[in-house]
C-alpha positions as CSV (number, residue, x, y, z in Angstrom):
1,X,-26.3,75.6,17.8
2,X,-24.7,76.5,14.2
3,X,-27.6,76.2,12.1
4,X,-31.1,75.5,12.4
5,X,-31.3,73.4,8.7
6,X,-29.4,73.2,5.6
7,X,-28.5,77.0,4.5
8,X,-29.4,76.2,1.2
9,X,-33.0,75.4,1.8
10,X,-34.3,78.0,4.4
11,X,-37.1,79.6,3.2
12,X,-36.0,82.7,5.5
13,X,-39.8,82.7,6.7
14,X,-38.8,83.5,10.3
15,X,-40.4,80.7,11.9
16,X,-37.5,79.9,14.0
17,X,-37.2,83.4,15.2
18,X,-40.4,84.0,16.2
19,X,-40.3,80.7,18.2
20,X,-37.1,80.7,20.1
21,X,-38.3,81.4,23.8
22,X,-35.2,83.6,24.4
23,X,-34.9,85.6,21.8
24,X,-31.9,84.3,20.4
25,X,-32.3,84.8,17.0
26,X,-32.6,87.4,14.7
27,X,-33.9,87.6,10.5
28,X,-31.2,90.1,8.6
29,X,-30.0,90.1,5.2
30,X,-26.8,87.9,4.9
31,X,-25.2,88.3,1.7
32,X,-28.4,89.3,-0.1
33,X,-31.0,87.0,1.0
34,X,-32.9,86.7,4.8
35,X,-31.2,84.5,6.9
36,X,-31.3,83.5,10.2
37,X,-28.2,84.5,12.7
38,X,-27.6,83.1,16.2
39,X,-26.7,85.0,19.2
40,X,-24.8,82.3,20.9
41,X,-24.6,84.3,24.0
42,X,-28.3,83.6,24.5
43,X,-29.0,80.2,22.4
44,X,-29.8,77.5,25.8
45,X,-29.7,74.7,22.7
46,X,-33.0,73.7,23.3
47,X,-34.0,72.6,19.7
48,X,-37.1,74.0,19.6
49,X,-36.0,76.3,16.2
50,X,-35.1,72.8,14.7
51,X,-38.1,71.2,15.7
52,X,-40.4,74.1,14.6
53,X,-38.7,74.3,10.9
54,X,-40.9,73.6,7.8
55,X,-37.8,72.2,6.2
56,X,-36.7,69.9,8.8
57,X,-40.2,68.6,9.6
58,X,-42.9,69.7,6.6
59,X,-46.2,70.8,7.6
60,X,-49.2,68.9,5.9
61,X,-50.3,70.2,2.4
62,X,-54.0,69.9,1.5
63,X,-55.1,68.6,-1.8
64,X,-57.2,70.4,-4.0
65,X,-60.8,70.3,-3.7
66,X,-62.2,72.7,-6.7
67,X,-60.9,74.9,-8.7
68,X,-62.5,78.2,-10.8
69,X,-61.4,81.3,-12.6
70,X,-62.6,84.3,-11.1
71,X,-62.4,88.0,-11.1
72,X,-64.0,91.4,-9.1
73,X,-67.1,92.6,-10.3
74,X,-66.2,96.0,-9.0
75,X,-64.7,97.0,-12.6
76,X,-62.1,99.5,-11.1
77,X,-61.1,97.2,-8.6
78,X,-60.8,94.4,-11.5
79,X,-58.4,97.0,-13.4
80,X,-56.2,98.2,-10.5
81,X,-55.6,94.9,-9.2
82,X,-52.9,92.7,-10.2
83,X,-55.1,89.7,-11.8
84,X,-58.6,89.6,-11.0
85,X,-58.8,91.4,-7.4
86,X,-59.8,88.1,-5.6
87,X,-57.3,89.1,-2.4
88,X,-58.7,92.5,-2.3
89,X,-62.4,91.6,-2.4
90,X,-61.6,88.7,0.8
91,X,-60.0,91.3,2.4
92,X,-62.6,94.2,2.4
93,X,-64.8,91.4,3.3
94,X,-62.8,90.1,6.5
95,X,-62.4,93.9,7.7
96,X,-66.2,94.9,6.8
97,X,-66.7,92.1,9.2
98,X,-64.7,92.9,11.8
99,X,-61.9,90.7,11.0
100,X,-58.3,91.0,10.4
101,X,-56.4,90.9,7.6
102,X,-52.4,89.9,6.9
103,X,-50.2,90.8,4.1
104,X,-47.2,92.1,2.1
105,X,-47.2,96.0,2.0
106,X,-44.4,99.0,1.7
107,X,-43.2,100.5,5.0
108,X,-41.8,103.8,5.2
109,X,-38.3,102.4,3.8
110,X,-40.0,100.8,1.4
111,X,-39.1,97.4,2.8
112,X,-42.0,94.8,1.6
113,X,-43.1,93.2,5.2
114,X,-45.9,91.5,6.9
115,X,-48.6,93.9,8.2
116,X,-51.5,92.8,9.8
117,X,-54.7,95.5,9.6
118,X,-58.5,95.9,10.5
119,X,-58.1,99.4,8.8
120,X,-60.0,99.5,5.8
121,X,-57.9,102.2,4.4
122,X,-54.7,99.9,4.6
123,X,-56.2,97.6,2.0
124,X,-55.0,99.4,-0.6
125,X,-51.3,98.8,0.8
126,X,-52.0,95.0,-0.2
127,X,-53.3,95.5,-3.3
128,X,-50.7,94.4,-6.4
129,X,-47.7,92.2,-6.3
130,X,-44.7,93.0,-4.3
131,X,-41.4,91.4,-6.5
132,X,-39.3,90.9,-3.8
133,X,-38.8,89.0,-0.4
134,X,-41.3,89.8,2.2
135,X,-39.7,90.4,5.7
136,X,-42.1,88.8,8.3
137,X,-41.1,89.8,11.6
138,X,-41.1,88.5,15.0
139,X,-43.5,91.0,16.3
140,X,-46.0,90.1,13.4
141,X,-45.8,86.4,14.5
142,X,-47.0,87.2,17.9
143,X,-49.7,89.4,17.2
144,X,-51.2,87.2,14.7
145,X,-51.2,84.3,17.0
146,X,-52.7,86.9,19.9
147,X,-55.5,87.9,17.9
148,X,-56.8,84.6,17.5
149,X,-55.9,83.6,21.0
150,X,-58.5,86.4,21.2
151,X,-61.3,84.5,19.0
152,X,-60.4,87.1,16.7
153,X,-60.8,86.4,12.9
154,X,-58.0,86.7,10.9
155,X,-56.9,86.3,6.9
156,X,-53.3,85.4,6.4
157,X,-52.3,85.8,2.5
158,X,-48.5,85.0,1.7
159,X,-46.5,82.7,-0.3
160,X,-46.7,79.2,0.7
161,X,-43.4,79.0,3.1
162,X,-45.0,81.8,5.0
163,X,-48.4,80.0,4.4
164,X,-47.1,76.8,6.0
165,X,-44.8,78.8,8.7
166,X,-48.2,80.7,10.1
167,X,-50.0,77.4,10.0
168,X,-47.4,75.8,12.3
169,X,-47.3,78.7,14.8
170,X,-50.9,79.4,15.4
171,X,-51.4,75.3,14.9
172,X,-53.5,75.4,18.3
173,X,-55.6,79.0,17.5
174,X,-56.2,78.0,14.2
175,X,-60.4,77.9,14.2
176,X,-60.2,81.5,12.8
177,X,-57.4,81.4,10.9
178,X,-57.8,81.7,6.9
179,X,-54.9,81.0,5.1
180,X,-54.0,82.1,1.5
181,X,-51.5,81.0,-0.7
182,X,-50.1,82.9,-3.5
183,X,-49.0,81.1,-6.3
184,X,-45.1,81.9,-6.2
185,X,-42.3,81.6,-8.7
186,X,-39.6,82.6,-6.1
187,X,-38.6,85.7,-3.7
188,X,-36.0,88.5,-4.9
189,X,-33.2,89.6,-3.1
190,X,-34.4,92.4,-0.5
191,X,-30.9,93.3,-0.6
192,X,-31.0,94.0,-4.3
193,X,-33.9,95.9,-4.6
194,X,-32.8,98.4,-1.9
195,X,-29.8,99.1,-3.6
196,X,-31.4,99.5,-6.9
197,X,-34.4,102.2,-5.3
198,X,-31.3,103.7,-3.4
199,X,-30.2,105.0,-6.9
200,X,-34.1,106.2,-7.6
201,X,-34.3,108.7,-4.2
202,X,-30.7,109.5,-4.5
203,X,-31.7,111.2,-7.8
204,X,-35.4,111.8,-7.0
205,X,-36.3,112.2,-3.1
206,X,-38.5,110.2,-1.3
207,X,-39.7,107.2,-3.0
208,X,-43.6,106.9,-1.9
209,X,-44.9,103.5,-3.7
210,X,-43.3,101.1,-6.6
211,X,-45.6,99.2,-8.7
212,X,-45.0,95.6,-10.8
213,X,-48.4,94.8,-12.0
214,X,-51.9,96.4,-12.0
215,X,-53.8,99.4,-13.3
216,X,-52.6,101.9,-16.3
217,X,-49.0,100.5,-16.0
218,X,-49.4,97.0,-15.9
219,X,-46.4,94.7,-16.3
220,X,-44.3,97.9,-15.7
221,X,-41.6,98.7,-12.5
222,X,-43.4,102.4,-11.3
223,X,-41.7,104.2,-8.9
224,X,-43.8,106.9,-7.0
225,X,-42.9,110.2,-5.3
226,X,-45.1,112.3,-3.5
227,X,-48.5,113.1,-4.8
228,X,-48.5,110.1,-7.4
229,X,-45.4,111.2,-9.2
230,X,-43.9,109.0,-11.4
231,X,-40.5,109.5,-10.8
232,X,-39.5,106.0,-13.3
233,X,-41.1,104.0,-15.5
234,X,-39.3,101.1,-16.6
235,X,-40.1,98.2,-19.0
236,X,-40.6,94.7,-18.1
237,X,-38.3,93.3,-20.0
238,X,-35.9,96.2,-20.2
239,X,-35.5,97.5,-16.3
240,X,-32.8,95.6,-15.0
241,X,-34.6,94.5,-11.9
242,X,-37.8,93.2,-13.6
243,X,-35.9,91.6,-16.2
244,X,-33.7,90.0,-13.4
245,X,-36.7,88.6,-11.6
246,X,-38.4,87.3,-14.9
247,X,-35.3,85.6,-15.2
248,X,-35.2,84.2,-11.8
249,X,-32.5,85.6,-11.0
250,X,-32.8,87.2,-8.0
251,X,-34.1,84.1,-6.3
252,X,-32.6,82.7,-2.9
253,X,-31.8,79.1,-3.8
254,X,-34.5,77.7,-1.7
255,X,-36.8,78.6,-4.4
256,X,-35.3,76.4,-6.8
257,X,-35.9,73.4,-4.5
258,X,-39.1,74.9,-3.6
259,X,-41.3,72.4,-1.3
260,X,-44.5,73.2,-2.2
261,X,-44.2,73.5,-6.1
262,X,-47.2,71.4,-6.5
263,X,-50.8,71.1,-6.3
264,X,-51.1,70.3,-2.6
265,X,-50.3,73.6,-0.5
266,X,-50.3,74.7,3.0
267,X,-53.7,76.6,2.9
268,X,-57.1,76.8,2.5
269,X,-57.1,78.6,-1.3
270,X,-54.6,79.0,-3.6
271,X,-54.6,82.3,-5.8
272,X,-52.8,83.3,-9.0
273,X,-53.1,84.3,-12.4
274,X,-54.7,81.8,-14.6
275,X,-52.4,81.6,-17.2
276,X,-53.8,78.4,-19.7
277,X,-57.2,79.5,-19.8
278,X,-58.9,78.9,-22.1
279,X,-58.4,81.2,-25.2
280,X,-62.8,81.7,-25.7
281,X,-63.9,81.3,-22.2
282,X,-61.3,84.6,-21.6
283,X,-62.9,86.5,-24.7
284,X,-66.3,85.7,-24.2
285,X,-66.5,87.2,-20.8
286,X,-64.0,90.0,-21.7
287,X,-61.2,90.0,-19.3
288,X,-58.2,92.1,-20.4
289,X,-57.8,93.2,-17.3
290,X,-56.8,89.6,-16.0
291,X,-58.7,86.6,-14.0
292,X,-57.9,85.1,-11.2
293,X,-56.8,81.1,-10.5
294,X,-58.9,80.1,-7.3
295,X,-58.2,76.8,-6.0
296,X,-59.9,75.5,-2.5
297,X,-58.2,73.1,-0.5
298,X,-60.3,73.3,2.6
299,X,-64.3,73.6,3.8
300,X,-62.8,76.8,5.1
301,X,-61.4,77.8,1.7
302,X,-65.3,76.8,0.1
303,X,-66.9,79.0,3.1
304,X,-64.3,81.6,2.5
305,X,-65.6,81.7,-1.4
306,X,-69.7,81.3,-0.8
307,X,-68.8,84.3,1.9
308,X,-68.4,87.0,-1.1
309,X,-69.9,84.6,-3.9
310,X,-72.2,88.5,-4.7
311,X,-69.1,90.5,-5.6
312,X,-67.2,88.0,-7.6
313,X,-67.8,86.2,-10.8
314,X,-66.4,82.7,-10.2
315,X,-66.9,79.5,-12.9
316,X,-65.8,76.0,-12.1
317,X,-62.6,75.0,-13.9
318,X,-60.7,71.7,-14.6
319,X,-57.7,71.4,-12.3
320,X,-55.8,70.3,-15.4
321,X,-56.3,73.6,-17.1
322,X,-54.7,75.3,-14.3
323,X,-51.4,72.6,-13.4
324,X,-51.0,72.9,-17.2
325,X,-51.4,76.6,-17.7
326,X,-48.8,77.2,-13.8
327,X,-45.8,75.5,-14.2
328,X,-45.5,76.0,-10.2
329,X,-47.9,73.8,-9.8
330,X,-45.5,71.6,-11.5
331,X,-42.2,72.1,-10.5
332,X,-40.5,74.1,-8.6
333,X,-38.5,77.3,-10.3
334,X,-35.2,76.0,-12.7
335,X,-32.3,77.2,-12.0
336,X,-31.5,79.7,-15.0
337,X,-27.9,80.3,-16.8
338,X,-26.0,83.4,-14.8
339,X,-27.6,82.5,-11.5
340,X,-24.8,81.8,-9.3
341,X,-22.1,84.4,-11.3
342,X,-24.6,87.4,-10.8
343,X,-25.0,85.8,-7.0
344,X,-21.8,86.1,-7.0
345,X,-20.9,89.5,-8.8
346,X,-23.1,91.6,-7.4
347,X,-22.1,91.8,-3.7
348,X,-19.0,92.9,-5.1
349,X,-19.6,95.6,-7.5
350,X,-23.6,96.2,-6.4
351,X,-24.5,97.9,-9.3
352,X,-27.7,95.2,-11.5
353,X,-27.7,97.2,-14.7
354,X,-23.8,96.6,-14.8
355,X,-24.3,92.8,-13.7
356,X,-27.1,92.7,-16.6
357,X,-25.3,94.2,-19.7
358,X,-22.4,92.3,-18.3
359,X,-23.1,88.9,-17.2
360,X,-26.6,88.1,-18.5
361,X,-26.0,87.7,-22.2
362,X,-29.8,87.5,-22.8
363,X,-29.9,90.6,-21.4
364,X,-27.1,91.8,-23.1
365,X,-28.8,90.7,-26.5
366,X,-32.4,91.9,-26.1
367,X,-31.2,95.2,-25.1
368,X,-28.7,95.7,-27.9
369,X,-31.3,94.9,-30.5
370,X,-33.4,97.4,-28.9
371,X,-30.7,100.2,-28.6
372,X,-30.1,99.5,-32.6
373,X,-34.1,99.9,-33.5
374,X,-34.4,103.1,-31.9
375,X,-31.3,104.3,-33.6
376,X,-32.9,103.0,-37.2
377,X,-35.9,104.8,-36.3
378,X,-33.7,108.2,-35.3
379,X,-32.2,107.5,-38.5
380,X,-35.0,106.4,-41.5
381,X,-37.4,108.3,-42.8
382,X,-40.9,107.5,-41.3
383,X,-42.5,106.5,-44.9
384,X,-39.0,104.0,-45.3
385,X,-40.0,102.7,-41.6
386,X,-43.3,102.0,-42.7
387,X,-42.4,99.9,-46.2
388,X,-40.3,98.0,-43.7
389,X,-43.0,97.2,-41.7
390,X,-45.4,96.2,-44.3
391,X,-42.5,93.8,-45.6
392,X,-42.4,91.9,-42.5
């Protein structure tokens, strides 16, 4: 077998990995995306990868049943979470309970990848977003589907390919299985992101923890050394990585075709930010620290709310204020200038601030007229800087 579906829309969720019965394939980076590579020596050509693929043969989405904005009403987990802690309070919940819980968390090599927890302490691993391509391994696969061969409970949260890949695999232990979908505008190059922390511990040591969104340094790229360190702090829209996954980027080209860029998804809730809300529903009940878009698409996903409706505040939403406010509800991520000459520039030189200054003229542009600001500001005298401001 040569490949298990067109290259240019597999998802890289590992799904055909974790169901070949002899172990003929393996999930590695080719080029700078996951891919999946056939040992030939072992492959008996019995289909079953084909078969199993949620390109080749989509699994069924569920429409959405309601839909609500709702946040923590644990303040400090409100504030350290990414939008309004609505993962981290299910979790706790699940584990509390003696459930399990499955997610995207650092490993030692600081390598985002599936791990799957009844640890209460390992929650915090789950908490905040993870910008880049989650590895989700063969192992992970099997011990999901074990523990509820076990009657275990178990809460899956991913983006939706890995949604709809977990869905097909446990498809016959599913009576415990709780599926989450996180609302996803694509997945970064692992491949990238290594090379860019490589330059971090190189000049720094051991990198213990990077941050995207969440807490003091929200909307920032935080890298983390021993004992909280901040060994980086980099803008959004000045680091090179962040402003080259803002700018989709980074993306495998499966996310630009994205199959489940729509209302309908492969879970039971869908989670994300609820960008659109409305403007005095937001001040009213004060959320600067974010709110969360919760959308049910199952009885499970309604039970799964009602189970922690005492530690959340949660108010019933128009859907329509949510597909307008999420335009991957929508449509799936565009394909944005520079895509395929960073794609292809940067196995070459592997260097993104280069490939940004270089071939990203927005880049290019934004950062130039910040450079020149700072220099006016070395430069003018603080009461000329602040004539200027009152001017404009």
């Amino acid at each position: 077998m040569k490949n298990i579906c067109n290259i240019e829309q597999c998802t890289g969720c590992g799904l055909c990995a974790a169901v070949c019965p002899k172990g003929a394939i393996q999930i590695n980076i080719q080029g700078i995306h996951y891919f999946p590579k056939i040992d030939k020596s072992k492959c008996i050509d019995c289909g079953l990868c084909q078969k199993q693929c949620i390109v080749n043969n989509p699994v069924s989405l569920n429409q959405p049943l309601l839909t609500f904005a709702a946040w923590s009403k644990d303040k400090k987990e409100h504030f350290e979470c990414a939008s309004g802690g609505l993962a981290t309070v299910l979790s706790k919940y699940f584990i509390q309970n003696g459930g399990y819980v499955a997610g995207c968390a650092w490993n030692e090599k600081m390598q985002a990848t599936t791990i799957i927890t009844k640890d209460l302490g390992d929650v915090k691993k789950l908490m905040k977003s993870k910008y880049v391509h989650n590895y989700f391994s063969i192992d992970s696969y099997q011990q999901i589907k074990k523990l509820l061969k076990n009657g275990q409970h178990l809460l899956f949260i991913g983006v939706p390919c890995q949604c709809a890949a977990i869905k097909r695999f446990c498809k016959s232990y599913d009576r415990n299985l709780y599926i989450i979908s996180l609302l996803c505008h694509g997945g970064a190059s692992p491949f990238v992101f290594k090379n860019y922390l490589s330059f971090f511990s190189s000049k720094f040591g051991k990198i213990n923890d990077v941050t995207f969104r969440g807490g003091a340094y929200d909307c920032k790229f935080c890298v983390y050394g021993e004992d909280s360190k901040i060994y980086y702090l980099g803008e959004q829209f000045e680091d090179p990585y962040f402003w080259s996954f803002m700018r989709h980027t980074l993306y495998r080209k499966s996310c630009l075709s994205c199959l489940f860029a729509k209302p309908s998804r492969p879970a039971d809730i869908t989670l994300a930010d609820f960008w659109g809300l409305d403007i005095a529903f937001i001040k009213h009940h004060h959320l600067e620290n974010g709110v969360n878009l919760v959308i049910t698409h199952t009885e499970k996903g309604n039970h799964l709310l009602s189970l922690v409706k005492d530690k959340i505040e949660c108010y019933e939403r128009e859907l329509d204020e949510a597909i307008n406010g999420n335009e991957t509800l929508r449509y799936a991520t565009p394909k944005p200038q520079g895509y395929d000459l960073l794609n292809f520039i940067y196995p070459r030189i592997k260097n993104l601030k280069v490939c940004c200054w270089l071939f990203d003229f927005n880049y290019f542009k934004v950062q130039s007229f910040t450079f020149l600001k700072r220099i006016i500001k070395a430069i003018l005298p603080l009461s000329v800087i602040k004539q200027i401001k009152k001017l404009s």
